[in-house]
C-alpha positions, -999 to +999 in steps of 0.1 A: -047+511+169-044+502+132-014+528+127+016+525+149+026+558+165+050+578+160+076+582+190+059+620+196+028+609+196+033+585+222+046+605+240+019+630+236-006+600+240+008+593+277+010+628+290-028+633+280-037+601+295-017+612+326-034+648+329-068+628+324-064+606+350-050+632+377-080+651+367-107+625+371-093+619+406-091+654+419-129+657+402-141+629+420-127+633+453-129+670+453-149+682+426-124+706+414-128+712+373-096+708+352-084+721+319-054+716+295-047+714+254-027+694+234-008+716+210+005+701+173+014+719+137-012+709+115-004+673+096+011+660+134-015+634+135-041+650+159-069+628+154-048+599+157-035+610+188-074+617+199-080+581+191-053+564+210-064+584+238-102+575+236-088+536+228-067+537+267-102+559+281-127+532+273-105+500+271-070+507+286-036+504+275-011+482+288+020+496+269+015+530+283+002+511+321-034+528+321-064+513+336-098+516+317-120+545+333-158+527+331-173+562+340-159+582+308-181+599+288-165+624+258-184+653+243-164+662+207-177+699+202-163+719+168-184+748+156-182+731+121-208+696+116-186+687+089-157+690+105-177+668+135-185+640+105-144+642+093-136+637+123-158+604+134-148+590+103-107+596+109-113+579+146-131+551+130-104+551+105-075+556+131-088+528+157-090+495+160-112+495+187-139+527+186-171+513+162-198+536+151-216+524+191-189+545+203-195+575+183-227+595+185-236+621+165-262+643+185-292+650+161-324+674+169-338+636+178-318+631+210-338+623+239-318+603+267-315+618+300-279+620+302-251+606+281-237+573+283-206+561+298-181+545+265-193+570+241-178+598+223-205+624+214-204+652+188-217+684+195-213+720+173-221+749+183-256+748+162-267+721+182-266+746+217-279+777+193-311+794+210-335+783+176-320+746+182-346+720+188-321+706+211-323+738+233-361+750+224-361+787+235-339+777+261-321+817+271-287+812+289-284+847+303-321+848+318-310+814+332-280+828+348-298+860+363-316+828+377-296+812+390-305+796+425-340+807+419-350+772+410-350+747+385-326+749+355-356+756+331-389+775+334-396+774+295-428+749+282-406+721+261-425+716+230-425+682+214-435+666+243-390+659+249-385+658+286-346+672+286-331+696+269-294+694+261-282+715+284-303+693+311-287+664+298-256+679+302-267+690+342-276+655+349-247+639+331-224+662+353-241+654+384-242+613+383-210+604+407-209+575+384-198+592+353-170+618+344-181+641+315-147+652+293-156+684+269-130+682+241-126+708+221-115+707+184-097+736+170-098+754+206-086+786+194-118+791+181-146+809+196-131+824+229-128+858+214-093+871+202-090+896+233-089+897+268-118+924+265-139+898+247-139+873+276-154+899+299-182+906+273-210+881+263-201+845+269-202+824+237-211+788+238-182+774+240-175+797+275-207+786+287-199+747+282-167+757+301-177+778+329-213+765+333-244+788+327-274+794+353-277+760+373-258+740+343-222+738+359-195+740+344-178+708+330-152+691+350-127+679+324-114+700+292-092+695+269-082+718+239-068+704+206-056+732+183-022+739+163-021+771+187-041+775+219-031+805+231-066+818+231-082+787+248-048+791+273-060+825+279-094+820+288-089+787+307-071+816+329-099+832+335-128+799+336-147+803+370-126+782+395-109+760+373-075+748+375-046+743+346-028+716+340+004+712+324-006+719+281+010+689+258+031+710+231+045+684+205+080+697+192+071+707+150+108+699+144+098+662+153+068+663+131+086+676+104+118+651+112+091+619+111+080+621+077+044+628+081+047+663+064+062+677+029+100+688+035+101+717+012+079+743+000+091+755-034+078+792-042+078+801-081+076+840-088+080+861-122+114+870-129+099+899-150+078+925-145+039+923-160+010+898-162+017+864-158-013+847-148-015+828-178+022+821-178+024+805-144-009+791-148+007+770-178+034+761-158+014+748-128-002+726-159+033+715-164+048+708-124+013+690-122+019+668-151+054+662-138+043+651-104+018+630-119+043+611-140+070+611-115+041+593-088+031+571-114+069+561-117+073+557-081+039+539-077+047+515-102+081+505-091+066+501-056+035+482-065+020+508-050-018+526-060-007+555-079-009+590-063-034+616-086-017+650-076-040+677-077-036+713-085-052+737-064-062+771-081-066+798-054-090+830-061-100+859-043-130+854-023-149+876-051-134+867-082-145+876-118-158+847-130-150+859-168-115+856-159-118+825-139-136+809-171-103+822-192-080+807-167-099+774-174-097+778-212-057+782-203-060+745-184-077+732-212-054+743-237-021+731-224-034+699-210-059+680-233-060+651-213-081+674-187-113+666-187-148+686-170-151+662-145-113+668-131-124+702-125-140+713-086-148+739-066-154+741-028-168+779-030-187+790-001-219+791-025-221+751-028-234+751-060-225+742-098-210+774-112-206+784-149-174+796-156-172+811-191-182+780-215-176+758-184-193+741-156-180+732-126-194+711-101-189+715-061-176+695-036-176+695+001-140+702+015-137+664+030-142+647+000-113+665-024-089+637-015-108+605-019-124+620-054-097+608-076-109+620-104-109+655-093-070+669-110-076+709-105-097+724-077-106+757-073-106+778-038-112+805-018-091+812+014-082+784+038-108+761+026-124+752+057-110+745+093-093+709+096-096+703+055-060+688+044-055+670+011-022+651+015-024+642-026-021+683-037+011+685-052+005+724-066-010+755-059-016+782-080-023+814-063-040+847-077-044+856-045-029+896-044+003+901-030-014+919+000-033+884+010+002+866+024-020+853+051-045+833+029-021+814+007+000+802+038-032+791+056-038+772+025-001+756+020-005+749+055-034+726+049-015+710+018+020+694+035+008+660+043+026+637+027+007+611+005+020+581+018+022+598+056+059+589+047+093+606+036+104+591+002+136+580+010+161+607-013+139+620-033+133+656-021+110+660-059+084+639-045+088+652-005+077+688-017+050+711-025+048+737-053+033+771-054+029+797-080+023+833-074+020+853-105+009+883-087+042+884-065+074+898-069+105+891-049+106+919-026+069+903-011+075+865-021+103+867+009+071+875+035+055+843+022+088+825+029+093+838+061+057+832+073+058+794+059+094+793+082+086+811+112+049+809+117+046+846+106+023+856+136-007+834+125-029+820+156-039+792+139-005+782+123+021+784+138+061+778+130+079+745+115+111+741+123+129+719+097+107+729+071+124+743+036+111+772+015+122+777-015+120+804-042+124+790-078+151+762-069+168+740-097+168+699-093+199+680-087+207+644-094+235+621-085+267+630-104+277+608-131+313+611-129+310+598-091+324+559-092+304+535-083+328+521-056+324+557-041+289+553-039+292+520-026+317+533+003+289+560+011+259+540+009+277+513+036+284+541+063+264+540+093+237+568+105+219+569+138+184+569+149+169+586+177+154+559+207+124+558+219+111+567+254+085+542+255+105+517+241+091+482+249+119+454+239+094+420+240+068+442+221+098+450+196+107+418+184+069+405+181+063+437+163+096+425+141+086+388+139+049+402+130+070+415+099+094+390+090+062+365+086+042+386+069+072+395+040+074+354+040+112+362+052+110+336+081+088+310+083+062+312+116+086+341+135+058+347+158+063+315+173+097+310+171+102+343+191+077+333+217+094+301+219+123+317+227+113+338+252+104+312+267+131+300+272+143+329+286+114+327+312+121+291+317+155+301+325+147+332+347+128+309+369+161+290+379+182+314+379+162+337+399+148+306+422+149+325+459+132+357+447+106+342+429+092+324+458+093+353+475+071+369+452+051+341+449+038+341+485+031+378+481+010+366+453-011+343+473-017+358+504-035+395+509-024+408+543-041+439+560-046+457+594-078+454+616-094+473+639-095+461+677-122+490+703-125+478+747-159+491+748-150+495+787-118+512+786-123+532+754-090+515+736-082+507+701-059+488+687-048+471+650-035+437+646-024+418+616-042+397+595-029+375+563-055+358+544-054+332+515-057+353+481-087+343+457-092+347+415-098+375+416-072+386+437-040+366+416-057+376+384-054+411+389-020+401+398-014+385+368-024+415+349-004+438+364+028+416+354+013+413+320+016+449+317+054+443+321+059+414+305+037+421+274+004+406+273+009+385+243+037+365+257+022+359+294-003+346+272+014+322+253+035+315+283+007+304+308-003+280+279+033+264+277+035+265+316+001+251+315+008+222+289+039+210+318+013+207+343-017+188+326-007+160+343-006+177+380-039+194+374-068+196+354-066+227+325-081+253+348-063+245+376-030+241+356-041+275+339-042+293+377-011+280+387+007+293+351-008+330+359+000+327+399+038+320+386+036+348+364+024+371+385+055+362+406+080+366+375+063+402+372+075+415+406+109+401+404+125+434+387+161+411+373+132+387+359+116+418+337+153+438+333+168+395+318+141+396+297+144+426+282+175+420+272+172+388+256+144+405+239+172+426+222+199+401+216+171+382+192+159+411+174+190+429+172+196+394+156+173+387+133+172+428+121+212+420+111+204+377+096+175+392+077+187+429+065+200+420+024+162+402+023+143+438+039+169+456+017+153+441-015+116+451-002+092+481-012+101+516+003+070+515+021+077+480+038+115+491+046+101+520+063+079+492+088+116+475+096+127+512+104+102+515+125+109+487+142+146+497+145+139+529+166+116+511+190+148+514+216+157+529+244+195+534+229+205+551+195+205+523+164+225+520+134+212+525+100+226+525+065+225+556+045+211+558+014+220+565-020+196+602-026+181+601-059+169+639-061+177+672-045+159+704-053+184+737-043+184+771-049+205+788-072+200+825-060+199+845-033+174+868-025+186+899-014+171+926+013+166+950-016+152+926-039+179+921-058+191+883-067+229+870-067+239+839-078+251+813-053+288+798-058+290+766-075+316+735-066+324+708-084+328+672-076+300+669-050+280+632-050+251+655-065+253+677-093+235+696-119+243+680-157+276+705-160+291+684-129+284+721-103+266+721-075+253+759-058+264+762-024+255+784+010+285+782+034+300+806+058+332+816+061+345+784+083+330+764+059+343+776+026+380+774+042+374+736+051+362+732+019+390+742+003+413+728+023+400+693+022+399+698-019+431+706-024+444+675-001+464+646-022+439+617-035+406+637-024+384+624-052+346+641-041+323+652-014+290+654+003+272+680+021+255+664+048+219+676+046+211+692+081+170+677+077+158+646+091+163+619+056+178+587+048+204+600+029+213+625+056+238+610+082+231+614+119+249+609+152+230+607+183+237+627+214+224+634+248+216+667+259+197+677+289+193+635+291+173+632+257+184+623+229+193+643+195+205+640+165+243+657+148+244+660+113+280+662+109+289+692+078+311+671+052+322+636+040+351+636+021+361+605+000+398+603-010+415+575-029+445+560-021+475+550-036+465+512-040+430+525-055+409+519-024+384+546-015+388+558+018+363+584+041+369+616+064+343+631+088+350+668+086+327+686+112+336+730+114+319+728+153+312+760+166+316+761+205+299+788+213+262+773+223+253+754+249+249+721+226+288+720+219+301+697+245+271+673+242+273+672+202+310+666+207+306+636+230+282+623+210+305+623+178+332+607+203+314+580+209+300+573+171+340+577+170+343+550+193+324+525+177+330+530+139+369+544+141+374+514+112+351+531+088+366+560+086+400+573+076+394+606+098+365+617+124+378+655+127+361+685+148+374+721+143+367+749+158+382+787+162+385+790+197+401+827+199+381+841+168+407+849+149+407+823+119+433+802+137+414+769+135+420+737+155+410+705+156+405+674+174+409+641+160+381+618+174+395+585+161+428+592+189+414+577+223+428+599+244+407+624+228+380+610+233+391+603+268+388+638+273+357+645+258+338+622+279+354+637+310+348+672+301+332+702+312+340+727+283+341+726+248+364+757+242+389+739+269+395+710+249+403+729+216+431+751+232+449+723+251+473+707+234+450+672+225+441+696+198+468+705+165+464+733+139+443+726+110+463+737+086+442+757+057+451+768+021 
């Protein structure tokens, strides 16, 4: 793959690959038909995920331990050709691997008898229309009142073509030697939104699925969608197929990696009247501003700038006298904007004349590459599968009765340009959105739909995704010391591990970088030298069990069969036999797998180079990859180097961390990376944010707005030194408290998102990981002028997650009690404002903690004390 995966997508990755294989097996052997989807928010990297897949079909994958399947053959079907042509081009973009002999796009010209094995063919639901050339007159239902009558088709095939698609299709199905996999793109699509509609007419889709007249049904689906609950529902129904377990990929882990905008910020009239030209000004400006604030970032980087663009929504008949005014607006108040910034991607594909303007079209795929395009004008959702990671604004005169339409559309607009978080700068991790024709009473269904999914099928929820309704920005406070800043920006934050954490792949990946940012000198080989080392010394200290293994390598034992023709016994003796190539190379493979590739590699060649003199190169090569073979079934050989694989990158990550401290955001993010590839939780250095965006109001039920509370003497701060703040009661009490304590100098909410300038914790619950964002840092100074740092968490302990998140603090406790002044967890245990707390820097409790079995328990025994509020 040319992008590394995120940890989800791995994950997602495997379990596809996993349901593929089972379902290939129980195909083959007997011919039962499978189906399953792989469900992700939109922006969660489908494609990407699509590619790794096809990459560990058609070639394998050794990280994830999957054998290549030589019979594979993938239909892509979409009702949409462009869509198809977005998609082979993403693949092709995505892998390393898949070329265009790969991907086949079925034109009217295809003639093969049956589809190849290694190839990834794209279908729509044209191509299997009755007037297709493909399917010449070919009638589905008289074929299935037909069926076992005879052949699959009685029609004359014109142009002298001797197989239609659906016969290519029957005789792809049939050959033992190939496995047909139907996946469908967007499955949601085209099953019929009711359980009434399944029983009705089948579509084309339900005929690829459940077979039609002596075309039978295909043995493998798979449904891609953000929601499948349709596709679920009529999988449920398929003729004789089975389910297997659906892939769902968490959206708060989307949203936590980065890949998608953090904040939606909603701007409504605070006046009654029309403000279409108002807003629309103002869009003008927020566009501008992104543009200079990218441009800033971009520069500073030595990045290619982002070109926001502004996306002008209109209802699907708009008056195009008033669209031509809204243009005149544009023009007006930016005069930089020129005719050929200006798009459309209207259904009617053609040039439009808009008042004294023109303005061209554009297909839907093309918006983000066309740089030159700044404002583009739109209908409803665009088109299924559009995104356009570089649009920064929307402007909406959508009515307020069309809530669905705009959050389709800001659904397809939270990529984030760099498929990155920028670390503490919440301006450039959000999207804007105007709605003149809103007020707040029906801005706060728009808010809730963006949050909660708001009961679209085809867009579901996003947890850990901010929506905001005309929020204020927020930069660091001025009258915050620097030695304060310095104290925060030093403390350390976790990061979640990852499941298919590979330690030897991990530091090549590391070394990889360190070359590449010219931060040491040939790391590559100096981490393979190493390791071998470590294999050199494995091989001594684990003498007896290697040759063990060895002889397992080079002999194949079996069991044969012994018949007395006169007295009718049987009987099975032994046999061992001398193993061949073939036999020690597959061997060698397997431990490979384990080992990583790249270093059995490197290591047969250094074993090989020892034993020049013993044996000739291919000889000496043979021996090398029988000896691996044997380190690979030694389990302390793999578990020794595993570790040593840590100790040297947990090494170099700590030599080399002031030099990746002074790189680009972008390449600091790669070293991130690279710290999370592990199976335990890693430390990480906060960051210094740069801009928060906040509200300053609150939107009541009836409409009505109150202002939020503002505090001074937080690390962020509006130019007055004040900060807005939404606490509950617990909160606001610990608050005060902790403000009114001798020396306390400032504060910090800890922001409870996934960013770099958020602290985490990591804990286990239900044996995965998670991340605790403890409430408040508190910074005090003491009497001798040294800044010191309290951990103040208000824990409620009513929830399931209590004693876990506790533990988890414990043991950050544990390991960074020298940091900190105070790690402190309270809690009201009777409900009656008599708070109590436990101090996590004491060991005893922590002792507890880890040997508890309820959180309420520990805060009424007397490990706990009072906390004592004002």
């Amino acid at each position: 793959m040319k992008f590394t995966l995120k940890d989800y997508q791995t994950e997602a990755v495997a379990d596809v690959m996993k349901n593929l294989q089972k379902a290939r097996k129980r195909w083959h052997e007997d011919s039962d038909s499978h189906a399953f989807s792989l469900t992700a928010t939109t922006g969660a990297g489908k494609t990407v995920m699509a590619a790794a897949v096809f990459e560990a079909l058609f070639y394998g994958e050794d990280d994830l331990d999957f054998d290549p399947d030589p019979t594979a053959t993938v239909i892509w079907f979409s009702d949409d050709p462009s869509l198809n042509e977005q998609t082979r081009f993403r693949l092709l973009e995505a892998s390393d691997k898949l070329n265009y002999g790969n991907l086949v796009v079925v034109e009217n010209t295809f003639s093969f008898e049956k589809f190849e094995p290694g190839k990834i063919y794209f279908l729509n639901t044209q191509k299997l229309s009755r007037n297709s050339l493909l399917v010449r007159g070919y009638d589905p239902d008289a074929e299935e009142s037909k069926s076992g009558q005879g052949d699959l088709l009685t029609q004359a095939r014109p142009d002298f073509r001797s197989h239609t698609i659906w016969e290519v299709l029957k005789n792809t199905i049939d050959d033992s030697q190939l496995t047909l996999y139907l996946v469908l793109d967007e499955a949601h699509r085209g099953m019929g939104s009711t359980n009434s509609d399944m029983s009705k007419k089948s579509t084309i889709v339900k005929r690829l699925i459940n077979g039609a007249g002596s075309v039978p049904a295909i043995p493998i689906v798979w449904g891609i969608s953000a929601t499948v609950e349709r596709f679920n529902q009529a999988m449920k129904v398929a003729q004789g197929r089975a389910l297997l377990p659906n892939v769902e990929v968490d959206s708060k882990r989307v949203q936590d990696s980065g890949l998608l905008k953090d904040t939606i910020v909603l701007d409504i009239p605070s006046d009654t009247g029309q403000f279409d030209t108002v807003l629309l000004r103002r869009g003008a400006d927020k566009l501008r501003e992104s543009t200079d604030a990218w441009k800033t970032y971009c520069d500073a980087e030595g990045l290619k700038a982002i070109v926001p663009l502004m996306v002008l929504q209109v209802p699907n008949k708009p008056n195009l006298d008033d669209l031509g005014k809204a243009l005149d607006t544009l023009f007006e108040h930016s005069p930089d904007l020129k005719s050929k910034n200006i798009a459309h991607v209207f259904g009617e594909r053609a040039n439009l004349k808009l008042g004294n303007h023109t303005v061209f079209y554009i297909e839907p795929q093309r918006v983000q590459d066309e740089q030159d395009i700044k404002v583009l004008l739109a209908k409803d959702a665009i088109s299924t599968g559009w995104d356009c990671p570089r649009a920064e604004v929307m402007v909406s005169f959508r009515p307020a009765k069309d809530k669905t339409h705009i959050t389709q559309l800001l659904g397809r607009m939270v990529r984030t340009p760099l498929a990155r978080r920028i670390p503490g700068n919440e301006r450039l991790n959000a999207v804007d959105c105007l709605l003149p024709f809103y007020d707040k009473d029906n801005v706060k269904a728009v808010a809730e739909a963006l949050m909660h999914g708001g009961g679209s099928e085809s867009e579901p929820a996003v947890d850990g995704r901010r929506v905001l309704i005309n929020p204020f920005n927020f930069e660091p406070n001025v009258s915050v010391k620097d030695d304060v800043w310095t104290s925060f920006t030093n403390l350390p934050s976790q990061l979640l591990p990852q499941s298919f954490a590979k330690p030897v792949k991990r530091l090549t990946s590391l070394a990889h970088e360190l070359a590449q940012d010219s931060i040491l000198t040939d790391a590559g080989k100096k981490a393979h030298a190493e390791m071998h080392k470590v294999l050199d010394a494995a091989s001594i200290r684990f003498k007896e069990e290697i040759s063990s293994a060895r002889k397992e390598v080079l002999t194949v034992g079996g069991l044969s069969l012994r018949a007395n023709l006169g007295n009718k016994k049987m009987s099975f003796d032994q046999f061992v036999e001398e193993a061949d190539f073939a036999v020690i190379e597959d061997a060698y493979r397997r431990a490979a797998r384990l080992l990583s590739p790249d270093l059995s590699r490197t290591y047969a060649e250094h074993l090989a180079d020892l034993n020049n003199e013993a044996y000739n190169r291919e000889e000496a090569l043979l021996e090398a990859h029988t000896d691996i073979a044997a380190l690979g079934l030694v389990r302390q050989v793999v578990e020794y180097l595993d570790k040593e694989a840590d100790t040297l990158t947990l090494k170099w990550l700590n030599d080399y961390r002031v030099e990746v401290k002074n790189l680009s955001d972008e390449r600091q993010d790669v070293y991130l990376h690279i710290r999370e590839m592990s199976k335990e939780p890693q430390d990480i250095e906060i960051l210094k944010p740069r801009t928060w965006i906040l509200p300053t109001m609150v939107l009541e039920v009836d409409g009505s707005e109150t202002p939020l509370p503002t505090v001074s003497n937080h690390l962020m701060s509006d130019d007055k030194g004040l900060i807005p703040v939404e606490l509950n009661q617990w909160e606001l009490k610990v608050l005060e408290t902790e403000m009114g304590r001798s020396g306390f100098e400032c504060w910090y909410r800890n922001p409870d998102r996934a960013s770099q300038d958020s602290l985490a914790v990591a804990y286990i619950e239900a044996e995965d990981y998670k991340l605790l964002r403890p409430d408040f840092l508190f910074f005090a100074r003491k009497s001798d002028g040294s800044v010191v740092i309290d951990i103040v968490d208000p824990h409620g302990i009513h929830l399931s997650d209590a004693l876990p998140k506790l533990r988890g603090l414990a043991e950050y406790a544990e390991k960074h009690k020298n940091i900190y002044r105070r790690i402190e967890s309270i809690a009201d245990p009777s409900n009656k404002g008599q708070f109590r707390l436990l101090d996590l820097t004491n060991k005893k409790v922590r002792e507890a903690i880890f040997v508890a079995t309820d959180a309420k328990g520990l805060f009424t025994s007397n490990l706990a004390e009072d906390y004592q509020t004002v």
